[in-house]
N, C-alpha and C positions, 0 to 999 in steps of 0.2 A: 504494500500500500504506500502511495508516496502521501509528501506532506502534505498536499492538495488534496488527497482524497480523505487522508483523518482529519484535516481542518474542516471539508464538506458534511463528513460522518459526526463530527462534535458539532456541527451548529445544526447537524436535524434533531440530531438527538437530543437536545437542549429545545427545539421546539417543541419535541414531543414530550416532553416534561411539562411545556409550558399548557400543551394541550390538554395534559390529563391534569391540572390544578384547574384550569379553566370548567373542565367539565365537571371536575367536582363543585366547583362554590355554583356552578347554575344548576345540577342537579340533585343537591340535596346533600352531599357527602361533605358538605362543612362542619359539620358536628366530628370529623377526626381529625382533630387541631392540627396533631402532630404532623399529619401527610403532607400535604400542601405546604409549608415553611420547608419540610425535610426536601420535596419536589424542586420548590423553588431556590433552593441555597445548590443542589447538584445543577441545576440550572445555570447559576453564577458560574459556579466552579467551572464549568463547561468556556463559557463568553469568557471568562478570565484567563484560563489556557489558551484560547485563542487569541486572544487579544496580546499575548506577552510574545506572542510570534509576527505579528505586526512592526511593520517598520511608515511609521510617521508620514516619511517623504515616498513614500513606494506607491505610484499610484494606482498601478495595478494593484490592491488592495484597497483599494476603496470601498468596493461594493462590499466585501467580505467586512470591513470595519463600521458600515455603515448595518449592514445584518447586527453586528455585535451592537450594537448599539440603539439599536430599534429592541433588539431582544430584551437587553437589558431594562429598557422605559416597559417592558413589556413584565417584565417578572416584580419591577418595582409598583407600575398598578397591580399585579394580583396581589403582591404582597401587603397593600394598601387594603384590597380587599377583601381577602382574608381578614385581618384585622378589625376591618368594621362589622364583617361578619359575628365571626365567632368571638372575638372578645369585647365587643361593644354593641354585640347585639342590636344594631343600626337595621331599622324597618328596610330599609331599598334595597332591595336583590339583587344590583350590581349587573346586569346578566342584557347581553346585548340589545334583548327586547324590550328592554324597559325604556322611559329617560333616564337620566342622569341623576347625580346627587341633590337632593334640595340646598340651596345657596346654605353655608355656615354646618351643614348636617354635623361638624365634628365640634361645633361648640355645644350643640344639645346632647348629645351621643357620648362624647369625649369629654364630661369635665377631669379626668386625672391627665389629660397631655399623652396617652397612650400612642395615638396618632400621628402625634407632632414630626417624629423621626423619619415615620413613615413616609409622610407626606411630604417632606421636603424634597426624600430621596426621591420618591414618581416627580415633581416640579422640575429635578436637577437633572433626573435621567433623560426625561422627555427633552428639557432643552438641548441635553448634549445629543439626543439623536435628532432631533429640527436640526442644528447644525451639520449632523454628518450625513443625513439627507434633508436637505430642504422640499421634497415632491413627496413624502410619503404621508399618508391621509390616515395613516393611524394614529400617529404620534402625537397632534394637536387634540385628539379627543382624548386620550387620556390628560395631556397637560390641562387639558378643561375642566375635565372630572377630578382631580386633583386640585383645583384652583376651587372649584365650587366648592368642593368639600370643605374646605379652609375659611371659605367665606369671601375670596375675592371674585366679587362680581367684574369688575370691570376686564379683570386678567383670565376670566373664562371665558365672557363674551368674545373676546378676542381668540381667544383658542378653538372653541367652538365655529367661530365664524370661517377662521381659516380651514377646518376640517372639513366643513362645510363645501365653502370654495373649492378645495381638492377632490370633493367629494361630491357632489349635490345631490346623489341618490342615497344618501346617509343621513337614515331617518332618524336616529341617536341624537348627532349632531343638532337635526334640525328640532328637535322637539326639544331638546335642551335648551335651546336659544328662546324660543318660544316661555318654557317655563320659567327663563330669567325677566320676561317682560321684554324682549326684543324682535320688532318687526320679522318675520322671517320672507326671506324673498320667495315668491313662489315656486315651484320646480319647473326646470325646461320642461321640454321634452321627453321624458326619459319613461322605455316605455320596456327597459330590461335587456333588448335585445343586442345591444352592442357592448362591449366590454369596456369599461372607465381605466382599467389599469394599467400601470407601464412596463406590465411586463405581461412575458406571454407564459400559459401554465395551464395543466389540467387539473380537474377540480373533481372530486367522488364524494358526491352528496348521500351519504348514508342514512336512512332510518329506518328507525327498529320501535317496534309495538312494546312499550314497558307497562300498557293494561289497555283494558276494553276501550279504551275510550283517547288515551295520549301517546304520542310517540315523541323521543328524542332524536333528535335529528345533527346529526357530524358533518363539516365539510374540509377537507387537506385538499393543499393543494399539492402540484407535484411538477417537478421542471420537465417532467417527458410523459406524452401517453401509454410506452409499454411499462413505465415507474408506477403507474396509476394501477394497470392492469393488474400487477405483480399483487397490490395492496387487497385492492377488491378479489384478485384470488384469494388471499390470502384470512378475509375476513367471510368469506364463506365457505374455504377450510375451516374453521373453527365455528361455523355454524353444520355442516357436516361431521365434525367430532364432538359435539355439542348432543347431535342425538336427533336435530330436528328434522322432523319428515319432509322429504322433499316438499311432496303435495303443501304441505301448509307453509312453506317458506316462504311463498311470495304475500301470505298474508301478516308476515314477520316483520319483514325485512324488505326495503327496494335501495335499490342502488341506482343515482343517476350519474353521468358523466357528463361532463363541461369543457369545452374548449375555450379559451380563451387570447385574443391577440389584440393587443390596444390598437383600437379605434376600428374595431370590427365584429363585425354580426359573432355573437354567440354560437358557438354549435352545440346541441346538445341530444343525447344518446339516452334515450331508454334502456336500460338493461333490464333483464331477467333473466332466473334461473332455467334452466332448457332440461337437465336430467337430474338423476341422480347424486350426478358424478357435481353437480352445483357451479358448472361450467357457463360461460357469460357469452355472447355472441358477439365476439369484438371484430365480426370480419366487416371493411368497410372501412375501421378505421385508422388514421395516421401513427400508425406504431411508431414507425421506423423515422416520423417527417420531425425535423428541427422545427420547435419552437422559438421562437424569436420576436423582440430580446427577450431571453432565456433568465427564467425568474430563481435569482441568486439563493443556493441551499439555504436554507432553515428560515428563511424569510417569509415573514407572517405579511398576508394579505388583509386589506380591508376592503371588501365589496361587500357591496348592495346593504351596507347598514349591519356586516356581519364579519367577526376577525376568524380567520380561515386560517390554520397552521399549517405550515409544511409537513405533510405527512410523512412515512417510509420506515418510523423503527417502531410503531407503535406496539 
């Protein structure tokens, strides 16, 4: 393995850490304090080995410095939210579908200063990643939700706004802005069909039936469509050794697939299960075709109002 490929190998893996802290605090697994801090600190340790192999002036490493660094704003708001979660017990569910924090939540929630650490570091992270990438449309939404939380209205509105901007199908954003008392501009045109991002990547929208009535729903993305393929094998091998009958699988479980290439029409693929064997019908599509530009390992995506991890070690 050369150094390229364990630096690509330590920043997926460092998402997919970040993805299963995520999945815990939206569905319900916040009540094991311990997991999520323990997730999020192997996460650090991950961006921090990378990053000590970085050389400043190298500009070929940008993008990979700019990963680490998105990452980081990234493990600093769960770690934020965690916090408010589980040890402040804070009403708002943190969880993409919601809005955002109520202006000040850590003065009502937080009177011991529990927070305070926390919240500086998501402020600090987030600005260092605005810096190491100025275009990415995650990073201003957490710097918001961070700022709200604290109580500064005027340094959210601003964060929000710009998220916004980068983003205008980012209903987070925009309903945050709204709940500070801020005009929100109407939305263009946007009618889902074409892809906002600046990079190009396949995307496996997973959901699985957890009772009669709700499903949970996953989306990774992935830098190539046979990377993608590999996953969605991979996760219905494990429904395959899992026990479940084929026949009822697809009332389980579906798997969608997404193409994506900034500033062009979406494609998107139906999957289903075809046998037994819980084999996918990928003929048709661009296995082997380059993506381009080719969306940087472990790099979290923010579409359609929803953060999207680099899939591949889950």
């Amino acid at each position: 393995m050369t150094d390229d490929d364990a630096t690509d190998a330590a920043l997926i893996k460092a998402s997919s850490l970040l993805l299963e802290s995520s999945e815990r605090l939206a569905y319900g697994a916040e009540t094991d304090t311990d997991t999520v801090p323990h997730l999020l600190a192997e996460a650090t340790r991950r961006y921090d080995t990378v990053a000590r192999k970085l050389s400043p002036d190298d500009a070929e490493t940008a993008a990979t410095a700019a990963t680490v660094a998105v990452g980081r704003s990234t493990t600093a708001a769960l770690a934020l939210q965690q916090c408010a979660l589980d040890e402040l017990d804070c009403g708002w569910s943190w969880t993409d579908g919601t809005d955002g924090p109520y202006l000040g939540d850590m003065e009502e929630y937080d009177e011991d200063g529990l927070s305070e650490e926390l919240t500086a570091r998501a402020v600090e992270a987030a600005r260092e990643a605005l810096d190491a990438d100025p275009g990415d449309p995650l990073v201003p939404l957490q710097l918001g939700h961070a700022l709200c939380w604290s109580g500064d209205r005027d340094g959210a509105v601003a964060a929000y706004a710009e998220a916004l901007r980068r983003d205008p199908g980012d209903h987070v954003a925009r309903d945050s802005l709204a709940e500070l008392g801020e005009e929100v501009p109407e939305e263009d045109d946007l009618d889902g069909t074409e892809s906002p991002s600046r990079f190009a990547f396949a995307l496996v929208r997973e959901e699985a039936r957890i009772s009669n009535s709700e499903w949970s729903s996953i989306a990774c993305v992935f830098g190539s469509v046979d990377a993608a393929r590999r996953d969605a094998d991979e996760t219905l091998k494990s429904c395959d050794n899992g026990g479940f009958d084929p026949e009822d699988l697809p009332t389980m479980l579906k798997l969608t697939l997404e193409i994506h290439r900034p500033g062009q029409p979406i494609t998107r693929f139906p999957v289903e299960p075809l046998d037994a064997s819980f084999l996918i019908d990928w003929s048709g599509l661009p296995e082997g075709e380059p993506l381009d530009p080719p969306l940087p390992p472990g790099r979290p995506v923010r579409i359609d109002g929803e953060t999207c991890f680099h899939g591949g070690l889950r």
